[in-house]
C-alpha positions as CSV (number, residue, x, y, z in Angstrom):
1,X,8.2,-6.2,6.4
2,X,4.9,-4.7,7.4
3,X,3.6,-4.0,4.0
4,X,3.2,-7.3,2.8
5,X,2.5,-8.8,6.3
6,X,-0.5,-6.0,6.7
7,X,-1.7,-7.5,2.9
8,X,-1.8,-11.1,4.4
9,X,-3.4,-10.2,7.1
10,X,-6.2,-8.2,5.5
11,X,-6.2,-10.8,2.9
12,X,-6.7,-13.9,5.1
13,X,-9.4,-11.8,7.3
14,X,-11.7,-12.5,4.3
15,X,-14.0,-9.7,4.3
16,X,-13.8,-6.9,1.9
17,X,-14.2,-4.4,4.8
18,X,-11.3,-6.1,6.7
19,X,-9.4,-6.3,3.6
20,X,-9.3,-2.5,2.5
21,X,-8.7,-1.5,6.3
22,X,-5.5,-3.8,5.6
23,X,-4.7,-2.0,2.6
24,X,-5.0,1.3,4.2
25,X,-2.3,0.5,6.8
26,X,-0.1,-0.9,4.3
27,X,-0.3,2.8,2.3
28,X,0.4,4.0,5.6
29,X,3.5,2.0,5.9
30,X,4.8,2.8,2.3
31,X,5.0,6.1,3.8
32,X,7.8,5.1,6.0
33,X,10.6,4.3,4.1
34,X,9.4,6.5,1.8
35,X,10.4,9.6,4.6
36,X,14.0,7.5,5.8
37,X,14.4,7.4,2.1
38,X,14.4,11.3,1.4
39,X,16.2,12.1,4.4
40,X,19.2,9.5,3.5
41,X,18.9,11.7,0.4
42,X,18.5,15.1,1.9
43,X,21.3,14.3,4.3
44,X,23.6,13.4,1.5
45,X,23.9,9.0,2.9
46,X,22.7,7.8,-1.0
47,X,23.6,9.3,-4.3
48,X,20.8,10.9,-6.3
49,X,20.8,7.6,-9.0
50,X,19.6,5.7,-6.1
51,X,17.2,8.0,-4.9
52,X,15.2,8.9,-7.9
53,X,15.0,4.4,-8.5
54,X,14.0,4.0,-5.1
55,X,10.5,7.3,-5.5
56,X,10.1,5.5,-8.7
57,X,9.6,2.3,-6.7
58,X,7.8,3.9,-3.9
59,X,5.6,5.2,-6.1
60,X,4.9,2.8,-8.5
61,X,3.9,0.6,-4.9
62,X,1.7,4.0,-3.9
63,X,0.0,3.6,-7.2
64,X,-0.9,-0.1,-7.2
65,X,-2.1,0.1,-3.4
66,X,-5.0,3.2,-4.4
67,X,-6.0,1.5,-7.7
68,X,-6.9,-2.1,-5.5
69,X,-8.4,0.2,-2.7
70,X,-10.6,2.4,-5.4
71,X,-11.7,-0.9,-7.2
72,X,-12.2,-2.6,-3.8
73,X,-14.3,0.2,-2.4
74,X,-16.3,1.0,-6.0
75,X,-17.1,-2.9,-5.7
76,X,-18.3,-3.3,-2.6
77,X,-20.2,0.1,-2.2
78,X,-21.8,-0.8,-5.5
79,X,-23.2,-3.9,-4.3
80,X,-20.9,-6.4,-6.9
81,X,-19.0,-7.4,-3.5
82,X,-20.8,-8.8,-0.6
83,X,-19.3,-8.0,3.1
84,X,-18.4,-11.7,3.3
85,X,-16.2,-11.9,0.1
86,X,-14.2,-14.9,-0.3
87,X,-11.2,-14.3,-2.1
């Protein structure tokens, strides 16, 4: 739940700054099931089927959250976003 709540909030702050802080915290929390994930593995609680889908998935979701951060910061350090950027 606090991935995609930490996205809306970043997203309805409306500033780029506020919004890749956001984003941030949301890689951060990726991280977290991401850790309960291999040690339901490591300790044998899902089969290995379910765990290679699930670090596909996590991964894929690790993926997409760097590529918007990159293109959010390259933006706005470039000057194409302003600090005030209404999405």
């Amino acid at each position: 739940m606090s991935i995609p709540s930490n996205l809306a909030k970043g997203y309805g702050r409306k500033t780029t700054v506020d919004y890749i802080r956001m984003l941030y915290i949301s890689y951060g929390s990726v991280c977290e099931p991401e850790t309960q994930i291999l040690l339901a593995g490591d300790l044998g609680f899902i089969e290995k089927g379910e765990l290679d889908t699930a670090k596909k998935e996590i991964a894929e979701l690790e993926r997409m959250l760097k590529a918007l951060i990159k293109s959010l910061e390259n933006k706005h350090l470039t000057g194409l976003l302003p600090e005030n950027t209404d999405f």
